[in-house]
C-alpha positions as CSV (number, residue, x, y, z in Angstrom):
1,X,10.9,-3.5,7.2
2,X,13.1,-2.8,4.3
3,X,11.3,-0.3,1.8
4,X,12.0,-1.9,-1.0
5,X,10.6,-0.4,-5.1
6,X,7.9,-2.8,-4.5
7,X,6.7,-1.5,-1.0
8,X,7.2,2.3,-2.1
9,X,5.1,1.5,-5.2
10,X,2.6,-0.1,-3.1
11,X,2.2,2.7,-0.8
12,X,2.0,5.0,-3.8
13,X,-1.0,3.1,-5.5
14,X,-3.0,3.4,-2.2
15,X,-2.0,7.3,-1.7
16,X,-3.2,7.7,-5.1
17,X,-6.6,6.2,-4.9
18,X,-7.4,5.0,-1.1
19,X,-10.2,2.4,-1.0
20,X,-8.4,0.2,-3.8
21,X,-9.0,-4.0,-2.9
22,X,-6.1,-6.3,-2.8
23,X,-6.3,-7.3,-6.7
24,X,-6.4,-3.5,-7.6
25,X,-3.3,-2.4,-5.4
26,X,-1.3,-5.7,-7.3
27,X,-2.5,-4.6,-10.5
28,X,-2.2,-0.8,-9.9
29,X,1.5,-2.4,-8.6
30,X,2.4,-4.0,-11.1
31,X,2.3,-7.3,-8.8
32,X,0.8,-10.4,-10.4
33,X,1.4,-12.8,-7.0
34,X,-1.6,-12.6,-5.0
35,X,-0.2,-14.4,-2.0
36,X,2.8,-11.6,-3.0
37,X,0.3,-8.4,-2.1
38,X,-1.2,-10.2,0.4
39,X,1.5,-10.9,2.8
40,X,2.7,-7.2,1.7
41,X,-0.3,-5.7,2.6
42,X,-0.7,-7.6,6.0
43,X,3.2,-6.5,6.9
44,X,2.2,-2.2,6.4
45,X,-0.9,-3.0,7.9
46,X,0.7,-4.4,10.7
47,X,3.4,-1.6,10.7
48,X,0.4,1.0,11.1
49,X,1.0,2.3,7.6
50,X,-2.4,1.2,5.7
51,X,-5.7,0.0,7.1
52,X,-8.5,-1.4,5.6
53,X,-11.5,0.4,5.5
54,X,-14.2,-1.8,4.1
55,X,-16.0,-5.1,5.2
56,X,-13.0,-7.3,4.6
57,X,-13.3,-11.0,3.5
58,X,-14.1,-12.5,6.9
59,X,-17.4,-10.1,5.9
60,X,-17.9,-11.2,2.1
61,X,-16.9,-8.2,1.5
62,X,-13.6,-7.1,-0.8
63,X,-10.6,-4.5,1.3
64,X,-10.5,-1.1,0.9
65,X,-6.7,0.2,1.9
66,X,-5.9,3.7,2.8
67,X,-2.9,5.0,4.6
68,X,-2.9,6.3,7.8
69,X,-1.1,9.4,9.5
70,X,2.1,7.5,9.2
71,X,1.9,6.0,6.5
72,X,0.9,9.4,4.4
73,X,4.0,10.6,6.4
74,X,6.2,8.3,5.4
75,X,5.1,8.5,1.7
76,X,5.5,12.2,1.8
77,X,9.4,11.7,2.9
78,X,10.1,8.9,0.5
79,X,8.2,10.6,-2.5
80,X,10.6,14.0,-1.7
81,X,13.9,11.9,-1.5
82,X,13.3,10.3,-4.4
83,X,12.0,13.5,-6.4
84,X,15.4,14.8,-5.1
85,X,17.7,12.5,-5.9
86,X,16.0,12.1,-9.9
87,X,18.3,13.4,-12.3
């Protein structure tokens, strides 16, 4: 998967507040396509990068992403390359 601005902002939003639902990580994101987040979130869930935490629609219940080991992992390596390369 190409880590594109919206993927690393993505990512971002959920290190900064884990437990955030769908509609919070778009708005956090600054992404107003639902279907948009959704198929993003599916993809870096299915990478192993976020999981969801809470009940989940097929429950009633809204997501709650966090990252996991590799996902923090990558955000820590992407957040220093891009603090390095800032002017």
């Amino acid at each position: 998967m190409r880590m594109t601005y919206r993927t690393l902002r993505v990512l971002a939003t959920i290190e900064a507040q884990a437990g955030l639902s769908n509609y919070e990580v778009a708005q956090r994101a600054g992404i107003s396509d639902q279907g948009q987040i959704s198929r993003l979130l599916s993809r870096l869930h299915g990478l192993g990068l976020i999981e969801n935490t809470g009940k989940g629609q097929s429950k009633g219940g809204a997501n709650a992403w966090q990252l996991t080991r590799e996902g923090r992992r990558l955000q820590s390596a992407t957040g220093r390359a891009s603090r390095r390369a800032a002017p």
